[in-house]
VEXPA-355327 format. One record per residue (C-alpha): residue in one letter; residue number from 1; x, y, z. Coordinates in Angstrom, 2 decimals. Layout:
N
 residuo num       u       v       w
       A NUM       X       Y       Z
...
//
This chain:
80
 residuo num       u       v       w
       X   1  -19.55   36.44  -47.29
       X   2  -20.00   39.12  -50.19
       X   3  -21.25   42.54  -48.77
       X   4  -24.52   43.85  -50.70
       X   5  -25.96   47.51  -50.18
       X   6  -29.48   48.20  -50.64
       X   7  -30.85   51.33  -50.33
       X   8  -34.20   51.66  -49.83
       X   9  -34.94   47.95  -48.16
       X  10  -37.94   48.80  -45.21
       X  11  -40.83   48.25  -47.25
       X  12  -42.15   46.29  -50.13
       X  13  -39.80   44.46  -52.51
       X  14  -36.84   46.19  -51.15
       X  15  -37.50   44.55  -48.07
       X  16  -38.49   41.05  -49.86
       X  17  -35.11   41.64  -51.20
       X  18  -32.80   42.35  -48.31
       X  19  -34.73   39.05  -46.81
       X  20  -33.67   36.81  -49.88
       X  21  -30.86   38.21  -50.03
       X  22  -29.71   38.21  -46.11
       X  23  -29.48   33.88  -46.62
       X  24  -26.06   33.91  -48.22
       X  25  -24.46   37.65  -48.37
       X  26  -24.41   40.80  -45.51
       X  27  -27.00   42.79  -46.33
       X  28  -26.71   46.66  -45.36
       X  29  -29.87   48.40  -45.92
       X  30  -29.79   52.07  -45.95
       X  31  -33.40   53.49  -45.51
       X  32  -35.57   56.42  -43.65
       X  33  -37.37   53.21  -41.57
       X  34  -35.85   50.40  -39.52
       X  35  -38.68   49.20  -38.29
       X  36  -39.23   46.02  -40.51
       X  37  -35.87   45.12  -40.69
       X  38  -34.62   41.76  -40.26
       X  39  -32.44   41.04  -37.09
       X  40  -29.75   39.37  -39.71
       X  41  -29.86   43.27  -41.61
       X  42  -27.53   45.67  -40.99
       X  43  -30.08   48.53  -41.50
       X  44  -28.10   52.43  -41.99
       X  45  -30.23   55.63  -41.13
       X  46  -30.06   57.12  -44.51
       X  47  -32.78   59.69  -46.65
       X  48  -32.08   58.86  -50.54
       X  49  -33.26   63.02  -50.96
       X  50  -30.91   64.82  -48.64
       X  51  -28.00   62.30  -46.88
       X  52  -24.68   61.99  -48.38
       X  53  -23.68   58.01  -48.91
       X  54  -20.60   59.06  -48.19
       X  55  -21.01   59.11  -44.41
       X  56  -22.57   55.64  -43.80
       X  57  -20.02   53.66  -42.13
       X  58  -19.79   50.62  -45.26
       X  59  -17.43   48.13  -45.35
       X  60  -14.59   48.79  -47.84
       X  61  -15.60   46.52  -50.53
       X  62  -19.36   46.55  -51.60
       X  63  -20.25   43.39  -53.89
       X  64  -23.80   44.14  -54.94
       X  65  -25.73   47.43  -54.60
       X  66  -29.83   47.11  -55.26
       X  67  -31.61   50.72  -55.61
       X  68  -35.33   50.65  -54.97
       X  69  -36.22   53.96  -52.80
       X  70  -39.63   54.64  -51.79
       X  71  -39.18   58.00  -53.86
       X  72  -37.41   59.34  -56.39
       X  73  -36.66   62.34  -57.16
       X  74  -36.84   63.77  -61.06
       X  75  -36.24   67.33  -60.56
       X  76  -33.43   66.83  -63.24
       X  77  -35.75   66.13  -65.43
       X  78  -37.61   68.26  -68.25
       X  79  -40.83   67.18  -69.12
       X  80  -42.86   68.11  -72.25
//
């Protein structure tokens, strides 16, 4: 079974995703929230604006990585 990563998956279409997605591949969703995670989710305490991916514990081969964070940060960024 191919190993996806999905950060940001507790709410809204990240979540819609890790649920499609949780039918045919491992889905580890790395978010702030657990608390609508599917049972079938590997869910990974993670905040997009301060945690180092390094640290979760992943498996060594990720097939499929989905970004879709609640926020995102733009502080890199010049605007007019």
């Amino acid at each position: 079974m191919k190993n996806i990563l999905l950060i940001g998956g507790s709410y809204g279409i990240g979540l819609e995703i890790a649920r499609q997605l949780s039918s045919t591949t491992h889905v580890f969703v790395a978010s702030r929230t657990s608390e609508n995670i599917p049972q079938n989710v590997t869910h990974l305490s993670f905040d997009v604006l301060s945690d180092d991916i390094t640290t979760l514990d992943l498996p060594e081969q990720i097939d499929g990585f989905v970004y879709c964070p609640g926020s995102v940060s733009y502080t890199h960024l010049t605007l007019p």
